[in-house]
KOLPA-356436 format. One record per residue (C-alpha): residue in three letters; residue number from 1; x, y, z. Coordinates in steps of 0.02 Angstrom, whole numbers, padded with zeros to 5 digits, always signed. Layout:
! residues N
+-----+-----+--------+--------+--------+
| res |   n |   east |  north |     up |
+-----+-----+--------+--------+--------+
| ALA | NUM |      X |      Y |      Z |
...
+-----+-----+--------+--------+--------+
***
This chain:
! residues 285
+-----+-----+--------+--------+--------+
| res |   n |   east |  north |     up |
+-----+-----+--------+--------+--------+
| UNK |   1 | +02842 | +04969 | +02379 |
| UNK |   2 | +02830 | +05045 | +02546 |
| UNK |   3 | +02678 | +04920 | +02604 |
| UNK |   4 | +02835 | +04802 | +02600 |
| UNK |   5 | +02913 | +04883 | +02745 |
| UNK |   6 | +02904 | +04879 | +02932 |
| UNK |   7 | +02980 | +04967 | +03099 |
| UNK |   8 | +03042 | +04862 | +03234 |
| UNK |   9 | +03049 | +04966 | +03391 |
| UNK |  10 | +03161 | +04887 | +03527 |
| UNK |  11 | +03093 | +04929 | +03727 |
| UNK |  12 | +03246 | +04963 | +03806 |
| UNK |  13 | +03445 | +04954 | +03718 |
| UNK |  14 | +03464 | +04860 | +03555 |
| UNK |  15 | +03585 | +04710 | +03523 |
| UNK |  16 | +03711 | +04719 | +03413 |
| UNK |  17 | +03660 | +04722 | +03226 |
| UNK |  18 | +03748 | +04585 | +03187 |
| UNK |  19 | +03634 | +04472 | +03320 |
| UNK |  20 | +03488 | +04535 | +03252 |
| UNK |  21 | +03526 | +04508 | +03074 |
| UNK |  22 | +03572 | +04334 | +03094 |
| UNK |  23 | +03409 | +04305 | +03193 |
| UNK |  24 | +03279 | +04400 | +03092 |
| UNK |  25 | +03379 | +04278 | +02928 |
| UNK |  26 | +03332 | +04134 | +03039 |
| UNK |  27 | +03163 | +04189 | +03088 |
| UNK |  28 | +03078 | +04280 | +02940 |
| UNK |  29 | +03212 | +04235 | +02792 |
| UNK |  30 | +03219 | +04047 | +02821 |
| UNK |  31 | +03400 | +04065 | +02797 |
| UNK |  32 | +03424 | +04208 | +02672 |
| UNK |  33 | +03461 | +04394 | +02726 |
| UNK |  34 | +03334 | +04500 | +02753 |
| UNK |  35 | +03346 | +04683 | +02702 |
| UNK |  36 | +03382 | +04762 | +02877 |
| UNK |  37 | +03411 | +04960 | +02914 |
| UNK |  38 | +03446 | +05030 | +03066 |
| UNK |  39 | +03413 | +05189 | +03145 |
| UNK |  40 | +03475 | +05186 | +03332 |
| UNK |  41 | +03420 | +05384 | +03368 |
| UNK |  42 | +03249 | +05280 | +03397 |
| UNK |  43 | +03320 | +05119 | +03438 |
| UNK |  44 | +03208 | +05043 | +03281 |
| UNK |  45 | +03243 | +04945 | +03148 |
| UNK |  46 | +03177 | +04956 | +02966 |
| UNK |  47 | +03130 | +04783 | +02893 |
| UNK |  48 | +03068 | +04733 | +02710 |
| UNK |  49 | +02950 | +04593 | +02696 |
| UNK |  50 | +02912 | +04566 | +02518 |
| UNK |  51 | +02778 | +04406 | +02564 |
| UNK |  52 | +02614 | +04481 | +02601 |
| UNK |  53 | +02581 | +04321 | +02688 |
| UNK |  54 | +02733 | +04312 | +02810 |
| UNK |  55 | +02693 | +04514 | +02844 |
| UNK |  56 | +02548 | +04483 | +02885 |
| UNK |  57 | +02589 | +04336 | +03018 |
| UNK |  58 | +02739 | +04460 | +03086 |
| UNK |  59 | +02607 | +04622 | +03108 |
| UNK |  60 | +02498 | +04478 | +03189 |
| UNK |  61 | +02601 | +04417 | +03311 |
| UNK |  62 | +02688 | +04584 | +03341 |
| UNK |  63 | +02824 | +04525 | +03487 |
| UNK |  64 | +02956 | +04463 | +03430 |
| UNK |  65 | +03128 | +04443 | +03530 |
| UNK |  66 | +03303 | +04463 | +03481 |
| UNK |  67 | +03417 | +04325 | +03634 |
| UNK |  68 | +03347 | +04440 | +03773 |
| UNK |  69 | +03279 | +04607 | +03688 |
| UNK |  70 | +03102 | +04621 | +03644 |
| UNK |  71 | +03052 | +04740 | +03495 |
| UNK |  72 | +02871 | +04771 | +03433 |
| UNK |  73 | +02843 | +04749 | +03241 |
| UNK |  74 | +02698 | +04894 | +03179 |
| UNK |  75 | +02672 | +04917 | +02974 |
| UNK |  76 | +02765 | +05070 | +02920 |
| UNK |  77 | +02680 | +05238 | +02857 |
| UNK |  78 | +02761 | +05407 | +02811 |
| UNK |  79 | +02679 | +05457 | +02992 |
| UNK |  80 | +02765 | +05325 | +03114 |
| UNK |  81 | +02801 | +05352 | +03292 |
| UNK |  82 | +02996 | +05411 | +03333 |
| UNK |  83 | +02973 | +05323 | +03485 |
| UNK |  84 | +02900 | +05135 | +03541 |
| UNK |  85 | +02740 | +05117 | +03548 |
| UNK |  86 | +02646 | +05070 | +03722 |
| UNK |  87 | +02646 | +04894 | +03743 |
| UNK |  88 | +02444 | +04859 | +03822 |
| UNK |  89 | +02459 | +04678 | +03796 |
| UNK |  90 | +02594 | +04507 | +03743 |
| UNK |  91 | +02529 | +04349 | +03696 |
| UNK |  92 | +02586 | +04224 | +03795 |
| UNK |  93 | +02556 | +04019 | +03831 |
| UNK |  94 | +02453 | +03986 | +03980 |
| UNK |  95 | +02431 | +03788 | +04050 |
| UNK |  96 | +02270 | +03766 | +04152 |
| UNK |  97 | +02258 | +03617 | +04262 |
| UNK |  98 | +02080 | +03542 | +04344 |
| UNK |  99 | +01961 | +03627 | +04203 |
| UNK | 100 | +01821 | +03486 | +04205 |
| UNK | 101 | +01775 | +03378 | +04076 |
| UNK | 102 | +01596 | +03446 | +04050 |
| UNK | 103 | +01693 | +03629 | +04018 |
| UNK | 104 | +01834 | +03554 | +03897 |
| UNK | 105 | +01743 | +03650 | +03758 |
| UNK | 106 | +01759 | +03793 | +03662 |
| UNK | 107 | +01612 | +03878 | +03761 |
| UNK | 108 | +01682 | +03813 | +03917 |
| UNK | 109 | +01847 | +03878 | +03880 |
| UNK | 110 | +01814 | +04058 | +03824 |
| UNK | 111 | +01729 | +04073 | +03997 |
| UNK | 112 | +01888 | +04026 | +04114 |
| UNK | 113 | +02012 | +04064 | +04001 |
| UNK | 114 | +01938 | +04224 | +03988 |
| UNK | 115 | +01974 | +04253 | +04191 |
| UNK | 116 | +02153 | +04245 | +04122 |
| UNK | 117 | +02171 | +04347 | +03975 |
| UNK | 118 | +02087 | +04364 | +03792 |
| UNK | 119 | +02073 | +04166 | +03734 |
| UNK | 120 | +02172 | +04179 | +03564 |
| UNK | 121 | +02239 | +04008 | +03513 |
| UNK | 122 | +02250 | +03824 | +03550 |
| UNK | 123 | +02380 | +03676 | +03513 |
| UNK | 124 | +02364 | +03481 | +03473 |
| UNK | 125 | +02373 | +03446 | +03653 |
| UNK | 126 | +02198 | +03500 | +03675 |
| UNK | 127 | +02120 | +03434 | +03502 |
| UNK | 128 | +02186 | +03280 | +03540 |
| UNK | 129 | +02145 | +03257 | +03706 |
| UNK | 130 | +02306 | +03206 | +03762 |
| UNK | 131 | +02259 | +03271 | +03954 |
| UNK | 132 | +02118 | +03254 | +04023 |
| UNK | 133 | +02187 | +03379 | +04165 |
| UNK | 134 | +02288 | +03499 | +04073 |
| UNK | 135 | +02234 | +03612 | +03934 |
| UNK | 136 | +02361 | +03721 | +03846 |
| UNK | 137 | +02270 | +03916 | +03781 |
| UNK | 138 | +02387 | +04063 | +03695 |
| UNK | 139 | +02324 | +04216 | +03788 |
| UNK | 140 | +02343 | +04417 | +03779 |
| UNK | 141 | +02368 | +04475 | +03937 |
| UNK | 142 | +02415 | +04634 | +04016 |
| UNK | 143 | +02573 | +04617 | +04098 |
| UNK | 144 | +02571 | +04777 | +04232 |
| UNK | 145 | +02451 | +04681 | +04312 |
| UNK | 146 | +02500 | +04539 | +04414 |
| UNK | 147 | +02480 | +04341 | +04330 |
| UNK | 148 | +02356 | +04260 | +04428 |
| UNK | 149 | +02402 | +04071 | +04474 |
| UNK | 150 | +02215 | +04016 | +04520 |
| UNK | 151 | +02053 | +04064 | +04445 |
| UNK | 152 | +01880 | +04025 | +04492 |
| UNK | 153 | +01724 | +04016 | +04409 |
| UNK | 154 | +01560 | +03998 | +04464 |
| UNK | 155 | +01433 | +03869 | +04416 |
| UNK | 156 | +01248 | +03918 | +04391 |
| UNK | 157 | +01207 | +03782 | +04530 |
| UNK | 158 | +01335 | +03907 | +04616 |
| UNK | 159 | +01494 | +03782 | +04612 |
| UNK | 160 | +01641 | +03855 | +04623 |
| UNK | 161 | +01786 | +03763 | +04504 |
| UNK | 162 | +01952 | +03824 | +04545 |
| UNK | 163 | +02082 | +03800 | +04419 |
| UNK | 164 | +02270 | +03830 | +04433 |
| UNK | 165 | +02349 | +03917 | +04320 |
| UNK | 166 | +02550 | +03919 | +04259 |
| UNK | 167 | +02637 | +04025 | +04133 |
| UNK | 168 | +02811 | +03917 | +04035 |
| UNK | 169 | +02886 | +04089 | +03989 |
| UNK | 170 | +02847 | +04260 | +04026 |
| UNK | 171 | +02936 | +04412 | +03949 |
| UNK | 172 | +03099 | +04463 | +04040 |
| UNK | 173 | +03073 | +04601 | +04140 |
| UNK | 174 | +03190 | +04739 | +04210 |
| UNK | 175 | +03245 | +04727 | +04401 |
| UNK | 176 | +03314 | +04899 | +04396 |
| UNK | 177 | +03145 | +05001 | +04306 |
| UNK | 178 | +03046 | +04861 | +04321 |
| UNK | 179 | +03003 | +04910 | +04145 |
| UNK | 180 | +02935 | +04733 | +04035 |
| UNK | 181 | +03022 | +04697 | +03898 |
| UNK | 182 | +03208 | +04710 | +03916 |
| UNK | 183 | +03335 | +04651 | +04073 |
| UNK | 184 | +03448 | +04762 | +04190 |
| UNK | 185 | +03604 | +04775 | +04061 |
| UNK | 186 | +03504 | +04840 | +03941 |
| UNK | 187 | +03413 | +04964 | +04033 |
| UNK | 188 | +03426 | +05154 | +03971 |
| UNK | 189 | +03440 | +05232 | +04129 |
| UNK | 190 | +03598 | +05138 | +04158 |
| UNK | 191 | +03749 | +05179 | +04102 |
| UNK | 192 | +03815 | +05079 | +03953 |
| UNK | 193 | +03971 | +04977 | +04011 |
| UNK | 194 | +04130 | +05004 | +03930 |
| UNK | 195 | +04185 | +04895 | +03804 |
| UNK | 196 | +04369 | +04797 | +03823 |
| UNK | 197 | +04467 | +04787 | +03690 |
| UNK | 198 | +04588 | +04654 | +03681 |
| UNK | 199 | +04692 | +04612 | +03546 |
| UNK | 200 | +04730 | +04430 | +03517 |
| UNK | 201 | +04855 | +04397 | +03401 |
| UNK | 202 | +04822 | +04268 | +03251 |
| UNK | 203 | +04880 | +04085 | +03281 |
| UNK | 204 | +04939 | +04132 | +03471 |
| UNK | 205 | +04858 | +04131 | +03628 |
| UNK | 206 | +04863 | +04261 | +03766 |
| UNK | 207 | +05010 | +04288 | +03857 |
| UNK | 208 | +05005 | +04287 | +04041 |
| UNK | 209 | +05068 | +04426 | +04140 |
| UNK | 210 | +05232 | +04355 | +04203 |
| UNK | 211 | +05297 | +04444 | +04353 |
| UNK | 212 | +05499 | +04422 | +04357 |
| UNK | 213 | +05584 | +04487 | +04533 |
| UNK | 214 | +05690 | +04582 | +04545 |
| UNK | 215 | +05870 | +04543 | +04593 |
| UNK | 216 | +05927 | +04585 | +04763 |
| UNK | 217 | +06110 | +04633 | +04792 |
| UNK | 218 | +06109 | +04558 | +04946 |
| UNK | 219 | +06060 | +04384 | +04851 |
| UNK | 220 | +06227 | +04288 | +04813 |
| UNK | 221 | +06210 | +04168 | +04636 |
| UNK | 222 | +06324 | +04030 | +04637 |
| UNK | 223 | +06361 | +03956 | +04456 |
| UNK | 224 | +06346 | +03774 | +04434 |
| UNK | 225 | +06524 | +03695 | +04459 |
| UNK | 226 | +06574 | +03592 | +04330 |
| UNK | 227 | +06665 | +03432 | +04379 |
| UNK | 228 | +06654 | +03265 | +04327 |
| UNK | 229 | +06632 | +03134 | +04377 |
| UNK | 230 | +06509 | +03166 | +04485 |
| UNK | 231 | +06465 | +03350 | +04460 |
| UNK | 232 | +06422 | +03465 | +04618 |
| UNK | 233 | +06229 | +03543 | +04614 |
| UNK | 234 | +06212 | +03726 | +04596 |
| UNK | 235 | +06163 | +03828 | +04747 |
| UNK | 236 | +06108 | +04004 | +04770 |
| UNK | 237 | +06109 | +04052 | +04929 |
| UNK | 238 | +05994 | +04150 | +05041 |
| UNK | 239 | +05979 | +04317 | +05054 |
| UNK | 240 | +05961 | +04311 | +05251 |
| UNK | 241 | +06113 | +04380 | +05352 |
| UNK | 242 | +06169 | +04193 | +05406 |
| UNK | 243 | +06162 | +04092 | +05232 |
| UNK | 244 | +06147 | +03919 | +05245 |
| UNK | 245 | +06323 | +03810 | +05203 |
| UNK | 246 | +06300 | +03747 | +05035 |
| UNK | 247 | +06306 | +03569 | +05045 |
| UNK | 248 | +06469 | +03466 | +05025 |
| UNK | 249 | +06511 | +03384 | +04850 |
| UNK | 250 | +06511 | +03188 | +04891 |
| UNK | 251 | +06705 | +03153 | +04803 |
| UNK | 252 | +06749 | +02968 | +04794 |
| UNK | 253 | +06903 | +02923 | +04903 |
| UNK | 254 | +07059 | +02910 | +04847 |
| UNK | 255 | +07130 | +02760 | +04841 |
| UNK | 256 | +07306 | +02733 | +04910 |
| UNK | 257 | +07439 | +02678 | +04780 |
| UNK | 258 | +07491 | +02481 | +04807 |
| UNK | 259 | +07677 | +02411 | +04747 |
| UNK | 260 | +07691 | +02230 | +04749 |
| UNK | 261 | +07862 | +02200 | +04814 |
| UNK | 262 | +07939 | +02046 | +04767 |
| UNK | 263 | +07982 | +01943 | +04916 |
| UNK | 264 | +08130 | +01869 | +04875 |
| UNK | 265 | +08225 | +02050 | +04902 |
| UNK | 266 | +08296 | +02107 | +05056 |
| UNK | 267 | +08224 | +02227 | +05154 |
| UNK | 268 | +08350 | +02364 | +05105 |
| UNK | 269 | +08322 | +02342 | +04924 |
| UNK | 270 | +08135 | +02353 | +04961 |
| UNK | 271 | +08159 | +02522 | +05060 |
| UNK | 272 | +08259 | +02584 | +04909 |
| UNK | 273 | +08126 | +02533 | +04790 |
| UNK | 274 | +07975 | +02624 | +04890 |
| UNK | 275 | +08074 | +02785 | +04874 |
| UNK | 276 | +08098 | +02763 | +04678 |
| UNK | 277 | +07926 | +02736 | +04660 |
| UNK | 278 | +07860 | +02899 | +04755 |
| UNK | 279 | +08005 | +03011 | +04715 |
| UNK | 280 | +08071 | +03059 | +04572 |
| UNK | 281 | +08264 | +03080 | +04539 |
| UNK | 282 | +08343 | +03245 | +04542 |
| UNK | 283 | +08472 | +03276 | +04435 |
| UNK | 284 | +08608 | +03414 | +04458 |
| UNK | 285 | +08671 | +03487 | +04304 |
+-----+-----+--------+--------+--------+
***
């Protein structure tokens, strides 16, 4: 039973367990869980791989990455390391451009490939000679020491063939310890940041901080005046010492009563009939 198990050791601060169980359920469960425990005293993870088979590929391979974390995978025995193992070599995918034709063989290759790292594994693109120029080779190198981007071998007719050489991914390093394996926000001699917690309610979005002045006393609110028709706008006035006038409410004009007089009275009776109009009677008791 305990063949079936083995210890993931993170280099550097571990993700979240919930990242790394859906990835390890992606990557070795083909979509079921796997059995994962954690210990985070040594930043490791306990994994159970019933397959011999698909063990044996993951203790191959032995880096494997979590998003931007990289954790070794070793077998587990009752006298395992608290601590992650050095990492002397990673496997990585090297493309090698101007190799000539007369080399594009597996004797040819183990010689320059060998200028680059340990030759460990080729793709289609070279057993089906898709390039003539390029040749992709999956090789262990040692990452303290710098990648070199051309190689040179030497003929025995002492030829020199220069080939470049380019890497598609490399592991992340850390610009802080400059320590391979992890980046800067997960480096252990930084500080880990403070988490935020903010508390959404269900069904809502986040309110905005609305910032509501204050009202002056010197500020003067005039309420909307209600006539009709037409009604006057609303103005609030300034708070400056000389307020502007508020302006004037546009009032129809008044239009000026009209009698029609008959013609045919004199112009006493007409006087007499103006005043009944306009003034009323008064009566005396």
């Amino acid at each position: 039973m305990h063949k079936d198990f083995i210890v993931c050791y993170f280099n550097g601060r571990p993700p979240p367990f919930n990242h790394t169980q859906k990835v390890l359920n992606h990557l070795w469960g083909k979509g079921t869980r796997v059995e994962i425990h954690s210990n985070p005293h040594t930043r490791s993870i306990l994994v159970r791989i019933p397959s011999d088979y698909l063990r044996q590929k993951i203790l191959e391979k032995r880096v494997w990455y979590v998003r931007d974390s990289m954790f070794q995978a070793v077998q587990w025995s009752s006298s395992a390391s608290t601590t992650s193992p050095p990492l002397e070599s990673v496997q990585i995918w090297a493309h090698l451009k101007g190799i000539p034709l007369d080399l594009r063989h597996s004797e040819g290759y183990s010689l320059i490939v060998g200028l680059v790292g340990e030759p460990k594994e080729t793709d289609d693109f070279i057993l089906n000679l898709v390039s003539l120029t390029m040749s992709h080779v999956k090789v262990a190198v040692d990452l303290t020491k710098p990648l070199p981007s051309v190689v040179e071998y030497t003929r025995q007719s002492g030829e020199v063939v220069e080939v470049s050489v380019s890497y598609p991914w490399v592991p992340p390093t850390c610009s802080h310890c400059n320590e391979l394996g992890h980046i800067m926000k997960n480096c252990l001699q930084l500080p880990q940041p403070a988490k935020q917690n903010t508390v959404h309610r269900k069904g809502k979005e986040p309110e905005a901080n609305v910032i509501v002045p204050k009202k002056d006393s010197s500020s003067t609110f005039v309420e909307e005046a209600s006539v009709s028709p037409p009604a006057c706008t609303a103005v609030m006035a300034s708070s400056s010492s000389h307020p502007p006038d508020p302006p004037p409410c546009s009032l129809p004009p008044l239009e000026k009563p009209t009698h029609i007089l008959p013609s045919s009275l004199p112009p006493s009776q007409q006087r007499t009939l103006i005043l009944n109009q306009t003034i009323p009677p008064i009566h005396l008791n």
